[in-house]
C-alpha positions, 0 to 999 in steps of 0.5 A, spaced: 367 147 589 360 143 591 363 142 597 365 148 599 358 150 597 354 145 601 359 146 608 357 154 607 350 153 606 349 149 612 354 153 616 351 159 614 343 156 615 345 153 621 348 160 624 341 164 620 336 158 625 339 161 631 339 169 630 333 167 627 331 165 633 334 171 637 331 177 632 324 173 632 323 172 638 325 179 640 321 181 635 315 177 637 316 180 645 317 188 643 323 189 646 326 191 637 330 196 640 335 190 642 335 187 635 341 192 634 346 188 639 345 182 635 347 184 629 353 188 632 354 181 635 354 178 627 357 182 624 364 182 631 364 175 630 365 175 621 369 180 621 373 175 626 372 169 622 374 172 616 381 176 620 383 168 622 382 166 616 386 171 612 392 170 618 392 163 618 391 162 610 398 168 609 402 163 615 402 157 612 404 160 605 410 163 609 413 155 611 418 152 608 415 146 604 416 140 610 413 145 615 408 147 610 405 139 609 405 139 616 400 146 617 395 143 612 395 136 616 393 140 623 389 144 619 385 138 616 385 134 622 382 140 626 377 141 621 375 133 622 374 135 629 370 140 628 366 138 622 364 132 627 363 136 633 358 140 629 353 136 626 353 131 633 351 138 637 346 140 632 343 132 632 343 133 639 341 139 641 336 139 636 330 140 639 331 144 646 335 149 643 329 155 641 327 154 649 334 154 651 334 161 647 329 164 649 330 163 657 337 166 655 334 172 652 328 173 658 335 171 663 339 176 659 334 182 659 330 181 665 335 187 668 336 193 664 345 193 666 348 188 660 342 186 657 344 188 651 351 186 651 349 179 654 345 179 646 352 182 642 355 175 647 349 171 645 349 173 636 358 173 637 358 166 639 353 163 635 356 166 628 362 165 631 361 157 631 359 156 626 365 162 622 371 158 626 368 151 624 368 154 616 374 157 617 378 151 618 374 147 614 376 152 608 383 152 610 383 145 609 380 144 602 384 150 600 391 147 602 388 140 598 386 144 592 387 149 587 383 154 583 378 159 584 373 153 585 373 152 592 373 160 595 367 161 589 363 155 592 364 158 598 361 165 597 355 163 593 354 157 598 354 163 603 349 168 599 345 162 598 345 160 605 344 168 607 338 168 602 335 162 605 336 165 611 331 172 609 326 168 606 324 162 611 323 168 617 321 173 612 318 170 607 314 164 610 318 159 606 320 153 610 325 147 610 324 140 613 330 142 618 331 135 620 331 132 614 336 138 611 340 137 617 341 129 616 341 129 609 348 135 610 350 132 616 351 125 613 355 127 606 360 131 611 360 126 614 364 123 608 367 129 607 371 129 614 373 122 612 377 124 605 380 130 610 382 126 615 386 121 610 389 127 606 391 130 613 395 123 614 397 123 606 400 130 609 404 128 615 408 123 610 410 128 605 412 132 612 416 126 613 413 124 621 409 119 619 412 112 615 409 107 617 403 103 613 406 106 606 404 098 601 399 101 596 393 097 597 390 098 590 391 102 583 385 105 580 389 110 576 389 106 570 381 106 570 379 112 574 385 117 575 386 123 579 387 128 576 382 127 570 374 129 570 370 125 574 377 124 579 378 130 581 370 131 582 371 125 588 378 127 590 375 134 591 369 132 593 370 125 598 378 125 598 379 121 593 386 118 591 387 112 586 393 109 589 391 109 597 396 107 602 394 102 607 394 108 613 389 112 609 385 107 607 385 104 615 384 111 617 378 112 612 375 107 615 375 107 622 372 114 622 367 113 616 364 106 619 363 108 625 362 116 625 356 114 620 353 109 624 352 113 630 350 120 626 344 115 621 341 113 628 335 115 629 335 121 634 329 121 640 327 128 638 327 132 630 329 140 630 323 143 630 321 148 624 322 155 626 316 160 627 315 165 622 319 172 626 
């Protein structure tokens, strides 16, 4: 639940920023009568999203259960594809992305022909992102848990984000962007790990991988998986009590490197975004 939680509330945070950005500045340079397209351009991208999801979330429950095992192990590594993608584009693009923008929109809306749907365009990809990444990121968490606590996370992480979102460009509250960013980016960071090791478990229990089976240590007898604090780890970082050589390999070559590359110092912070 907490993951789904976290994942949404920067997902949704992170899509908030930049149709903040686009909302604001349209606002700020009395051209209101546009703001119309960005929210025709959100709300095209979230019933998408959400259209994905419910297709691909009914398709893997049709598999048998091999084809089954093998969909959530795609899933997850797609997800630890995006997942990565998304918090290195945000490090990166952090500090140039409001100028970028507004030269989109003044680009955009200097002639009066498609101006408004380059803005449906602009909201529909930047919530589309953000969805797309959510989407895969969930269906990989639903195929290795159970329970209502993942969708629950992920709604009130949602709302919260939504919340958020209002009272920082209406309400003047602000948030250190760069360090809720790399504080969220690091913890996904973790959580990319776990999914990419589950995503190998998978393949096994597909019957495609088999190589790398030797256990390489037992904690079940101290802190099993399927009790309290275990199935928090296991929901939260992938946690397993008795890792193979393969996932704990994969673990780590991902983790170690992915961490020290995210932790290093950026040559620019992302800027906190005016009051629209």
């Amino acid at each position: 639940m907490l993951v789904a939680f976290l994942i949404m509330l920067r997902e949704g945070i992170e899509a908030s920023l930049i149709v903040g950005i686009i909302a604001g500045y349209l606002a700020r340079t009395g051209r209101r009568r546009f703001l119309g397209a960005v929210w025709a351009g959100v709300l095209a991208a979230a019933v998408l999203c959400l259209a994905l999801g419910i297709a691909l979330e009914k398709a893997s429950t049709e598999f048998p259960q091999r084809q089954q095992e093998l969909f959530e192990s795609i899933v997850a590594f797609i997800a630890v594809g995006v997942l990565t993608s998304m918090v290195f584009w945000m490090k990166s693009a952090a500090r140039s992305i409001k100028a970028q923008l507004h030269d989109q929109i003044d680009a955009s809306l200097q002639t009066s022909r498609g101006g408004a749907i380059a803005l449906v365009l602009m909201a529909f990809f930047a919530v589309g992102r953000e969805g797309l990444e959510s989407v895969f990121f969930l269906l990989a968490t639903f195929e290795q848990s159970t329970g209502i606590g993942v969708p629950l996370g992920a709604i009130l992480g949602l709302v919260a984000a939504v919340a958020f979102g209002l009272l920082i460009f209406y309400g003047g509250v602000r948030l250190n962007m760069r360090k809720f960013f790399r504080v969220t980016g690091a913890f996904i960071v973790i959580v990319a790990a776990g999914l990419l090791a589950g995503g190998l478990r998978s393949l096994h229990e597909a019957g495609v991988w088999n190589g790398l089976q030797q256990i390489v240590a037992d904690w079940s007898a101290v802190l099993p998986k399927d009790d309290a604090l275990g199935t928090v780890l296991a929901g939260l970082f992938g946690y397993n009590d008795m890792p193979t050589l393969g996932e704990a390999l994969i673990y780590l070559a991902y983790l170690i490197p992915a961490l020290i590359f995210f932790l290093m110092p950026a040559r620019s912070g992302l800027p906190v975004p005016e009051h629209a």
